[in-house]
VOROFI-701606 format. One line per 2 residues: their letters; for each residue z, x, y of N, C-alpha, C. Coordinates in steps of 0.2 Angstrom, whole numbers, always signed. Layout:
BEGIN
a = Z,X,Y,Z,X,Y,Z,X,Y; ... $
% end
This chain:
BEGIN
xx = +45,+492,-180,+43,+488,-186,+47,+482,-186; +54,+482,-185,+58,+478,-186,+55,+470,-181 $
xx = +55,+474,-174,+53,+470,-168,+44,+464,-172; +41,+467,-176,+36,+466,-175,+38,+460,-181 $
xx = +41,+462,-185,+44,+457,-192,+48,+450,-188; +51,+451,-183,+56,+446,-180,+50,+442,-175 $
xx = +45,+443,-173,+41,+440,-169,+37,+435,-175; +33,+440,-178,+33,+435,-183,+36,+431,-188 $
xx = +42,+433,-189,+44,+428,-192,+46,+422,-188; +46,+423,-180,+47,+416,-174,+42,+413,-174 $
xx = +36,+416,-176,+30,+412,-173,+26,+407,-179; +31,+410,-185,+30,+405,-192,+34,+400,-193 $
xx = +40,+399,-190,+44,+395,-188,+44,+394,-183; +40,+392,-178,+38,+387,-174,+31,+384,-177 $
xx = +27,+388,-180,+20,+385,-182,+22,+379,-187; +29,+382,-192,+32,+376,-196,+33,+370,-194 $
xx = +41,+372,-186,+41,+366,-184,+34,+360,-179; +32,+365,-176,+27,+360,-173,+23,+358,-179 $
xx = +22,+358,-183,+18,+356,-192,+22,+350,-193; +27,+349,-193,+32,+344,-195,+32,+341,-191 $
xx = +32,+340,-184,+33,+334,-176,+27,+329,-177; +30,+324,-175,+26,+318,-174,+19,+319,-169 $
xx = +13,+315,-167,+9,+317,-165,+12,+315,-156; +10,+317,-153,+11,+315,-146,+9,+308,-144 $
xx = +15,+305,-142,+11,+299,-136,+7,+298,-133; -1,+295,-133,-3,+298,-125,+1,+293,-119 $
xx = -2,+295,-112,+4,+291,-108,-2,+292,-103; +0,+286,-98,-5,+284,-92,-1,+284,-88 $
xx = -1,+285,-81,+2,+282,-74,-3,+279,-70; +1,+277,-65,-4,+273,-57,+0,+274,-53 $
xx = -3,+274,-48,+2,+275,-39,+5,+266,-38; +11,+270,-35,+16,+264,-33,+13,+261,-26 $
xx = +11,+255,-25,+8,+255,-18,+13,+250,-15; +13,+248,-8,+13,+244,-5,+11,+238,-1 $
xx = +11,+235,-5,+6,+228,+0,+11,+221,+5; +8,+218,+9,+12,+210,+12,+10,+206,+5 $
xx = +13,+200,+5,+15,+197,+1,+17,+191,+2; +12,+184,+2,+18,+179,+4,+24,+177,-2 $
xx = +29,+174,-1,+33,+172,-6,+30,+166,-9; +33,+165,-15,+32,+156,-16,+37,+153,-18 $
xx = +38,+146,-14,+44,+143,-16,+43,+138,-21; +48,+138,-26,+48,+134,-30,+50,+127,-30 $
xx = +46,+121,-32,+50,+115,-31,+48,+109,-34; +52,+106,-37,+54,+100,-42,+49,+93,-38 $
xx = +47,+88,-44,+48,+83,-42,+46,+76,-46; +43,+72,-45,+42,+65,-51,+38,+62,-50 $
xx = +34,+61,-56,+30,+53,-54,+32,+48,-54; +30,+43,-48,+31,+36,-48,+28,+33,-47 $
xx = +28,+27,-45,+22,+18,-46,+24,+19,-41; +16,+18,-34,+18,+14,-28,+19,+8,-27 $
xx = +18,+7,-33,+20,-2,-34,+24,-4,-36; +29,-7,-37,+36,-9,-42,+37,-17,-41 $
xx = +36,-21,-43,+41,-29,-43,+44,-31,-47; +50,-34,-42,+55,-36,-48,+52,-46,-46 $
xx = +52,-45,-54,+50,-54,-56,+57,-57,-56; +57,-64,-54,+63,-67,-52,+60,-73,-51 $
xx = +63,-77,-55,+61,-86,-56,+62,-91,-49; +56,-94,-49,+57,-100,-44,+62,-105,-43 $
xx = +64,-106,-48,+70,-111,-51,+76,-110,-55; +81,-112,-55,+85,-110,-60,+84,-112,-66 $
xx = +86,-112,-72,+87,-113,-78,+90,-109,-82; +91,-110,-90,+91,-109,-95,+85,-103,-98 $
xx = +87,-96,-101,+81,-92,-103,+81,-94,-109; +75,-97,-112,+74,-100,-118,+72,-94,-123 $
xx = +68,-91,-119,+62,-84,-124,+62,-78,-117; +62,-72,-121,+58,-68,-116,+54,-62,-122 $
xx = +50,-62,-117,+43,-60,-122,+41,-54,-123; +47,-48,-118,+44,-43,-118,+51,-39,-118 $
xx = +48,-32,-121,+56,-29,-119,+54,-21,-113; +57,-19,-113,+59,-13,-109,+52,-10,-112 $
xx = +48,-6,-106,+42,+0,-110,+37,-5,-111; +37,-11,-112,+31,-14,-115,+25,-13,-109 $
xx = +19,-12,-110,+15,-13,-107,+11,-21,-107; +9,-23,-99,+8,-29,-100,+2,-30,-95 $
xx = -2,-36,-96,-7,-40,-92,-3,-42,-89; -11,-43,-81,-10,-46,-78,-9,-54,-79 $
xx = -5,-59,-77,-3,-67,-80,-2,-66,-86; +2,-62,-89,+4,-62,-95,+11,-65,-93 $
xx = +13,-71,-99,+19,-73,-99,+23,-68,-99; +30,-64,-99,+34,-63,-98,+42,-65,-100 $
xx = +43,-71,-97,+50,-75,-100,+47,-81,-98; +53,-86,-104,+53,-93,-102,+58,-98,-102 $
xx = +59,-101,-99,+64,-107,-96,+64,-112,-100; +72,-115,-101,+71,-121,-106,+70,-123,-99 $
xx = +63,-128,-101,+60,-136,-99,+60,-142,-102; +62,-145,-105,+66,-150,-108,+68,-156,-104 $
xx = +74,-152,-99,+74,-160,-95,+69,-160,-91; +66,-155,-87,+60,-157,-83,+54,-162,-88 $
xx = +53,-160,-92,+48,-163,-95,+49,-171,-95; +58,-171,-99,+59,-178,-98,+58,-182,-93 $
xx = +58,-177,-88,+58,-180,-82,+51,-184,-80; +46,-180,-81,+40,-182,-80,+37,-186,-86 $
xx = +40,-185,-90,+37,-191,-95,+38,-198,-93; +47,-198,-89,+51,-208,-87,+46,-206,-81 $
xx = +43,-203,-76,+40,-207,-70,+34,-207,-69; +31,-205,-77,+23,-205,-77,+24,-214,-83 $
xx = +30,-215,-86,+30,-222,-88,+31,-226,-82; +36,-225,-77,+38,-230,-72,+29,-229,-68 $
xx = +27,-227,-67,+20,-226,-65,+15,-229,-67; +14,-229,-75,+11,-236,-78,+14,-241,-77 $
xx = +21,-243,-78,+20,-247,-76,+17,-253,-68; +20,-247,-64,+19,-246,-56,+9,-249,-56 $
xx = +6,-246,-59,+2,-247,-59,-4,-254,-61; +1,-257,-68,+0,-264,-69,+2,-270,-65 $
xx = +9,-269,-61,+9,-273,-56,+4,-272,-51; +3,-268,-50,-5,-264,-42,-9,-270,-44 $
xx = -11,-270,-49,-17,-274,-53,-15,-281,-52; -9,-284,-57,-7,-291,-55,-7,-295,-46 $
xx = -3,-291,-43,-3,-292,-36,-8,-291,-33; -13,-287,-36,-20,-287,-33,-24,-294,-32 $
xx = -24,-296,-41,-27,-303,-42,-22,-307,-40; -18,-308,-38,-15,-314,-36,-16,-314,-27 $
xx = -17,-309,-23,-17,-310,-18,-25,-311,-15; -29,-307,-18,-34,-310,-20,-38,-319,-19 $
xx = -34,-320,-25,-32,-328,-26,-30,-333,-19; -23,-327,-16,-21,-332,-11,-25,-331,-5 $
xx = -27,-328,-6,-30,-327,-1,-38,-330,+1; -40,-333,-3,-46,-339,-5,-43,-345,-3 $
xx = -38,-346,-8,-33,-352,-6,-32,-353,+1; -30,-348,+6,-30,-349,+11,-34,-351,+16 $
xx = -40,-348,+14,-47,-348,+16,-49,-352,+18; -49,-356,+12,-52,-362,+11,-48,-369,+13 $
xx = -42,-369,+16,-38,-371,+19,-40,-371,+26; -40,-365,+28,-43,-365,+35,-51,-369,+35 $
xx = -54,-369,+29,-62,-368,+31,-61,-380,+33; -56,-380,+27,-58,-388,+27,-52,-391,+31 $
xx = -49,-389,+35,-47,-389,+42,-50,-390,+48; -55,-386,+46,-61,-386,+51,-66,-389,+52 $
xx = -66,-391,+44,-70,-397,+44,-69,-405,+46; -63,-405,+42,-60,-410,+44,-57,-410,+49 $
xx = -55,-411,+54,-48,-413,+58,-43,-418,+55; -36,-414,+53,-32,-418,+53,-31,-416,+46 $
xx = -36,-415,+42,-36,-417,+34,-29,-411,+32; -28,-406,+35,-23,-400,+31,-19,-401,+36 $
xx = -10,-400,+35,-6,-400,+40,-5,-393,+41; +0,-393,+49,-1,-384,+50,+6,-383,+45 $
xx = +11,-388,+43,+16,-383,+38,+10,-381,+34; +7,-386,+29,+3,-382,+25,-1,-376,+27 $
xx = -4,-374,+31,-6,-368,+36,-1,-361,+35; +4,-364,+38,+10,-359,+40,+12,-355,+30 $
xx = +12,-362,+26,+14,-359,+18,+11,-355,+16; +4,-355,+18,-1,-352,+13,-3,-345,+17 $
xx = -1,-346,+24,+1,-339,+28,+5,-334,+26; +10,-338,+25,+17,-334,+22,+17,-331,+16 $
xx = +14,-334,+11,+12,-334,+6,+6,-325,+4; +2,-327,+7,-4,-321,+9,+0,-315,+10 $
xx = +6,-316,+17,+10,-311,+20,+15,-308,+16; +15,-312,+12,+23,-309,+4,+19,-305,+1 $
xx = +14,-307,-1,+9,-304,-8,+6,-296,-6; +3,-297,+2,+1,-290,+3,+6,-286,+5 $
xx = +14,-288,+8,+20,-283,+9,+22,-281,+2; +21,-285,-2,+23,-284,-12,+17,-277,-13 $
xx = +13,-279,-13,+8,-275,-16,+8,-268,-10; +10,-267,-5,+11,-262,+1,+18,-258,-2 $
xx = +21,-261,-5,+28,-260,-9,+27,-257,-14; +20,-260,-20,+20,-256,-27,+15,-249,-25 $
xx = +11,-249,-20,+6,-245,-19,+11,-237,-15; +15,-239,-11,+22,-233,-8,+25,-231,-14 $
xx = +28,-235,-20,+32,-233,-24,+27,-229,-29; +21,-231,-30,+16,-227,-36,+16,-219,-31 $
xx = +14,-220,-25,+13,-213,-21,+19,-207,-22; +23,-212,-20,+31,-207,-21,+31,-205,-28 $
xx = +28,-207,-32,+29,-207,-39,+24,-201,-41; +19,-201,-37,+12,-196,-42,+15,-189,-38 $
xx = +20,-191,-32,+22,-184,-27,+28,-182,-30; +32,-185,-35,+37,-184,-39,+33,-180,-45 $
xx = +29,-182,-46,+26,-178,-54,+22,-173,-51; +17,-172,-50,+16,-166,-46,+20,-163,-43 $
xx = +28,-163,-41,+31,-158,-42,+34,-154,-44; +37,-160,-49,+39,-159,-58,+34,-154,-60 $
xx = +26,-156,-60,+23,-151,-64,+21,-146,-61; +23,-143,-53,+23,-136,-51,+28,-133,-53 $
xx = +36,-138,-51,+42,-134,-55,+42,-133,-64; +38,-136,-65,+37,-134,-75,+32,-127,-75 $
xx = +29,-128,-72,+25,-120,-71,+27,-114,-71; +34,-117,-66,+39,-111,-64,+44,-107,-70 $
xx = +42,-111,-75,+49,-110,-80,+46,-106,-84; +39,-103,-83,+38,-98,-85,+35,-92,-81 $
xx = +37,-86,-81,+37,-80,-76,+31,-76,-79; +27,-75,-76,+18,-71,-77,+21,-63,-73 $
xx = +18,-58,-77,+16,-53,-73,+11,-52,-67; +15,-50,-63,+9,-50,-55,+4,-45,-57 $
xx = +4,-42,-60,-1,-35,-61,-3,-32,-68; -7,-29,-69,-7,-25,-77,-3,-19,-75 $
xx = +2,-18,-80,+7,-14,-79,+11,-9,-84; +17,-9,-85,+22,-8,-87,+29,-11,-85 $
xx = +33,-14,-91,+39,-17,-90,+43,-11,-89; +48,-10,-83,+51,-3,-82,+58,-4,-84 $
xx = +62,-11,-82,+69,-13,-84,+69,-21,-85; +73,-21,-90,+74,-28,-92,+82,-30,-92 $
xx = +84,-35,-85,+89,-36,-85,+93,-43,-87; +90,-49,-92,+94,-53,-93,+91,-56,-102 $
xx = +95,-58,-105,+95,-58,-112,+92,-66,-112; +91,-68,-118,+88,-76,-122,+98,-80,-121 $
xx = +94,-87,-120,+103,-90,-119,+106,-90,-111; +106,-85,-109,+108,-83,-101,+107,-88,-96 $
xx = +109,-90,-93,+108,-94,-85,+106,-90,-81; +100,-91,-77,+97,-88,-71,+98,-91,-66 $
xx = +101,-91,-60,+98,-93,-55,+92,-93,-51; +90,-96,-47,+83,-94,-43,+84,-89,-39 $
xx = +78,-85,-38,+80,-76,-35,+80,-72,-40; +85,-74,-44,+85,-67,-47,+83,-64,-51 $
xx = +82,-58,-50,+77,-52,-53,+79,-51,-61; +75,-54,-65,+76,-54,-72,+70,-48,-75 $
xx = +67,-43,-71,+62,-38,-76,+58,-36,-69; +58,-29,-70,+55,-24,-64,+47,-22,-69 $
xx = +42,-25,-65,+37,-21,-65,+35,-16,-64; +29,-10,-66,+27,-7,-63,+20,-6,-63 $
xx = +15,-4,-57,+9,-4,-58,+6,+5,-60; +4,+6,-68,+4,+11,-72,-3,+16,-70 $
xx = -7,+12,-63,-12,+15,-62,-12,+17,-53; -6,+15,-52,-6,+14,-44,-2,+23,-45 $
xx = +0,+26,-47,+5,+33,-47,+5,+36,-39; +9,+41,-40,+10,+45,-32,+15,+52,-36 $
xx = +13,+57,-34,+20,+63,-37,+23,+63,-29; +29,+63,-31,+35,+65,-25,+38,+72,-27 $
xx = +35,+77,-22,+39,+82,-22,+46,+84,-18; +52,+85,-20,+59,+88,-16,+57,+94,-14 $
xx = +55,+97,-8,+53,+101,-3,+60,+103,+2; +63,+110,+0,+67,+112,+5,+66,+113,+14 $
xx = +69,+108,+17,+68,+107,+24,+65,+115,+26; +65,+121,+24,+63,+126,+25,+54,+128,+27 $
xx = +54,+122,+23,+44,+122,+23,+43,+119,+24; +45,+112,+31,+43,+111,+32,+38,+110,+37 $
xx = +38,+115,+42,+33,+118,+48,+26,+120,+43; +27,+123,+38,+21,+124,+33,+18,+122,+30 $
xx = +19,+116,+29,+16,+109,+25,+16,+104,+30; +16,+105,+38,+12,+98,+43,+9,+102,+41 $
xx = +2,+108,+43,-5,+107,+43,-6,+110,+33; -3,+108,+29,-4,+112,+24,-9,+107,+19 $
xx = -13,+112,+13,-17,+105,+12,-18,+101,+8; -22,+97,+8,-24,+91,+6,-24,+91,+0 $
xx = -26,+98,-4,-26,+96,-11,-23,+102,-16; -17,+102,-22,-13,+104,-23,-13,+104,-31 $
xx = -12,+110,-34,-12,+107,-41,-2,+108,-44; -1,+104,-47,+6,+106,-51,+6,+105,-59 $
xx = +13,+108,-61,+12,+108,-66,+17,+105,-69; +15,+99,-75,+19,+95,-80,+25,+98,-82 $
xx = +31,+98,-83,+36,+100,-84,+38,+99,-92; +36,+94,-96,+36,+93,-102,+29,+97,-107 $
xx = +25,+97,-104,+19,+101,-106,+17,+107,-104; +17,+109,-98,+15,+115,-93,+8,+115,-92 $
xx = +7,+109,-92,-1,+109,-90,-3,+107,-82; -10,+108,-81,-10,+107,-73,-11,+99,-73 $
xx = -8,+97,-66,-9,+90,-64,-13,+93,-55; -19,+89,-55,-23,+88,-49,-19,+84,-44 $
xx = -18,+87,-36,-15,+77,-32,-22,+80,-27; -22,+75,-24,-25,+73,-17,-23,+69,-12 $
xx = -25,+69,-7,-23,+67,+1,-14,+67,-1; -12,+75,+0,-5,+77,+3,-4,+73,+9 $
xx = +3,+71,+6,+8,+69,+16,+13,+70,+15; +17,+71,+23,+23,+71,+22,+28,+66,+25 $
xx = +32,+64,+20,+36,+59,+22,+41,+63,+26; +42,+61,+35,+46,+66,+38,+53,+66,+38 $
xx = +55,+59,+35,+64,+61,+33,+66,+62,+29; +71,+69,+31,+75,+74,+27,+82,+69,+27 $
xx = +83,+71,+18,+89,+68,+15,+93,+72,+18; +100,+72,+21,+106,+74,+23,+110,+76,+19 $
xx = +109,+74,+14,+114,+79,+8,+109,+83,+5; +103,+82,+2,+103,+88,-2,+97,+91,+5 $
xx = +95,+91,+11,+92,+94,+15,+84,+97,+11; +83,+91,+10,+75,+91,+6,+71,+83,+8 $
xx = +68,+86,+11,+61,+79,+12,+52,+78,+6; +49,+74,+8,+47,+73,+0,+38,+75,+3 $
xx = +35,+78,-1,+27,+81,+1,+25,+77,-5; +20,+72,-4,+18,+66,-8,+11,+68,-8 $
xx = +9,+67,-16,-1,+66,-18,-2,+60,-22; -6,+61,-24,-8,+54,-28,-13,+59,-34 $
xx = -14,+57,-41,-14,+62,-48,-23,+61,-45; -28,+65,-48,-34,+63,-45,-37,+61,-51 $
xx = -34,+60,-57,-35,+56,-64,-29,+54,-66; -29,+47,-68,-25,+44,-70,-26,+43,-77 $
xx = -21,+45,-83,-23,+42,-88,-16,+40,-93; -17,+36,-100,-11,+34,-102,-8,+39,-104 $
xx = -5,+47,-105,-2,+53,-103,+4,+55,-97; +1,+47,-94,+5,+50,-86,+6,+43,-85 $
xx = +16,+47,-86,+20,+38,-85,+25,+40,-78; +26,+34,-76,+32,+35,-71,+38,+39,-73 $
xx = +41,+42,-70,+48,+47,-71,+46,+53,-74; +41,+56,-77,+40,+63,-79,+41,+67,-70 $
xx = +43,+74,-74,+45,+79,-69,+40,+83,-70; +38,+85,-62,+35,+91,-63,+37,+96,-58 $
xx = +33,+103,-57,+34,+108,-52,+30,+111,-50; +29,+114,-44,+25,+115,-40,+28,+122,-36 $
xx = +22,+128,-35,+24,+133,-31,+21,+134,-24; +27,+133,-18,+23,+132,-11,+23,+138,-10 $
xx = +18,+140,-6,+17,+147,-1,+19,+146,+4; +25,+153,+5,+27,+153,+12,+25,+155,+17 $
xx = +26,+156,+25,+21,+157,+29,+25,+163,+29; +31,+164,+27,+33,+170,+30,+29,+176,+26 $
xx = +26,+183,+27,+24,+187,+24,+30,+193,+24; +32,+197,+19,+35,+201,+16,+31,+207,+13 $
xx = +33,+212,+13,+32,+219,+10,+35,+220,+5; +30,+222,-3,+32,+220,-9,+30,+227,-11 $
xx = +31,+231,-14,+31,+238,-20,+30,+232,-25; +20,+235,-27,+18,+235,-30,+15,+239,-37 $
xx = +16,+237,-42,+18,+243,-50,+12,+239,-55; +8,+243,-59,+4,+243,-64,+7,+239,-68 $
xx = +4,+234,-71,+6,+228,-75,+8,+232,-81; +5,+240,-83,+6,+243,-91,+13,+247,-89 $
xx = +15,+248,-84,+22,+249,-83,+27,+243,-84; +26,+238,-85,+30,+233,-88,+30,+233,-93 $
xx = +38,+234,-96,+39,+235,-104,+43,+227,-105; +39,+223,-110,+44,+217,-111,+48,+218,-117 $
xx = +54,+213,-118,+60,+214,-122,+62,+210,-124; +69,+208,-127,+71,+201,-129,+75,+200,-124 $
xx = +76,+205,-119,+80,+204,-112,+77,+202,-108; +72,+206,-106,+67,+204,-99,+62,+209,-97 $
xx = +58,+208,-92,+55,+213,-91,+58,+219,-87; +59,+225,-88,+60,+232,-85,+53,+233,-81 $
xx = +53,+236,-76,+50,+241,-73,+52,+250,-74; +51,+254,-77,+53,+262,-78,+47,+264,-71 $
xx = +51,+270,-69,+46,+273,-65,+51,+281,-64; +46,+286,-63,+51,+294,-62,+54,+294,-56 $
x = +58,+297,-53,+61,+295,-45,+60,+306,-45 $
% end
């Protein structure tokens, strides 16, 4: 009786406590397999312009204005910066006056040689008819006379020419004293201030051309047997965004840097748009050719944390 009091009273306190337990987890497993696997390497790299020029004046002078600063985006023959012009100007103004003048004499010695030369003519003609009537000094005066006026006039007509090749150069060095964009672009650096003296040469503002792009990838000298026949088209990802960027026709440029032992795997974006400027970074994951054997585990056995992901498994 006792035995049968003590069973029961176990089996009402377990029906208790199981009555009070939380309901059961259900739980799932999968088989651990093994598969090859190639790795991927990971690798940095940047947009650039294949175009870049640095603008650098013809002439020296004086920077009187500049017209753009650093980031501006510009047209194509868009001024740029400007040179004081002032004495050039003056310059062409005294030799486009010495010019007029030069000119007025052209004209005078014209009609005067003109003249003597009638005069002389007509000397000879009544010479001709008369004999005797005109003496040869007189001949030989009016000779000499002829021969002054057209060396005179051979003299203002040299001086007008040197003159119109003097201002025509004046006004191609006055052209100079303002610096155009070779291209629609972007100003990338701007190296000389309003006030400043520039020499000729030097590079006062780098261009770039904002639709010519190319991504440069840093590739560990490790890849690259894997990338000569590797291909043509690639996607990465923007570094400030994480969005994809398309390249096309991959190359590689075959010199490896000596210090950081990385050579460059170059595309070109297959859409260019005002989102995508020179100097952004991106990244890119390369396949290796090497194959490795990887233990592979059911994505539901990954437990994420504020730590990282775990893998659990029963051993």
């Amino acid at each position: 009786m006792r035995k049968v009091i003590f069973i029961l009273s176990m089996v009402s306190l377990l029906n208790i406590c199981f009555a009070n337990m939380p309901p059961l987890t259900p739980v799932k497993y999968s088989m651990v397999t093994k598969e090859e696997v190639k790795r991927h390497t990971k690798v940095s790299g940047r947009v650039v312009s294949k175009r870049v020029a640095s603008v650098s004046p013809q002439v020296s002078g004086l920077v009187q204005k500049v017209h753009v600063e650093a980031g501006a985006w510009v047209k194509k023959d868009q001024v740029l910066l400007s040179l004081d012009d002032q004495k050039t100007q003056l310059s062409i103004s005294e030799m486009k006056a010495q010019l007029k003048v030069n000119e007025s004499m052209k004209g005078k010695l014209g009609k005067l040689l003109a003249i003597q030369k009638q005069e002389w003519k007509d000397l000879k003609l009544t010479e001709k008819d008369y004999k005797g009537s005109v003496s040869q000094k007189e001949l030989r005066v009016e000779e000499s006379k002829t021969i002054q006026l057209e060396g005179d006039l051979q003299e203002v007509l040299s001086q007008a020419q040197v003159l119109s090749e003097k201002i025509k150069q004046l006004e191609l060095n006055l052209s100079y004293h303002q610096l155009k964009a070779p291209f629609a672009g972007q100003v990338l650096t701007k190296h000389i201030s309003e006030g400043h003296w520039i020499n000729l040469g030097t590079a006062v503002l780098d261009v770039i051309d904002s639709k010519n792009l190319e991504v440069q990838l840093d590739c560990p000298e490790t890849l690259f047997e894997s990338l000569v026949n590797g291909p043509k088209e690639v996607e990465v990802e923007m570094s400030h965004s994480g969005k994809s960027l398309s390249l096309k026709n991959m190359f590689l440029k075959s010199k490896v840097d000596l210090k950081t032992k990385t050579f460059q795997w170059c595309g070109s974006p297959v859409k260019v748009n005002s989102s995508l400027v020179e100097g952004m970074s991106v990244n890119a994951y390369i396949p290796s050719t090497h194959i490795e054997e990887a233990i592979i585990v059911d994505s539901n056995a990954i437990l994420k944390n504020s730590v990282g992901s775990f893998v659990y498994k029963l051993s």
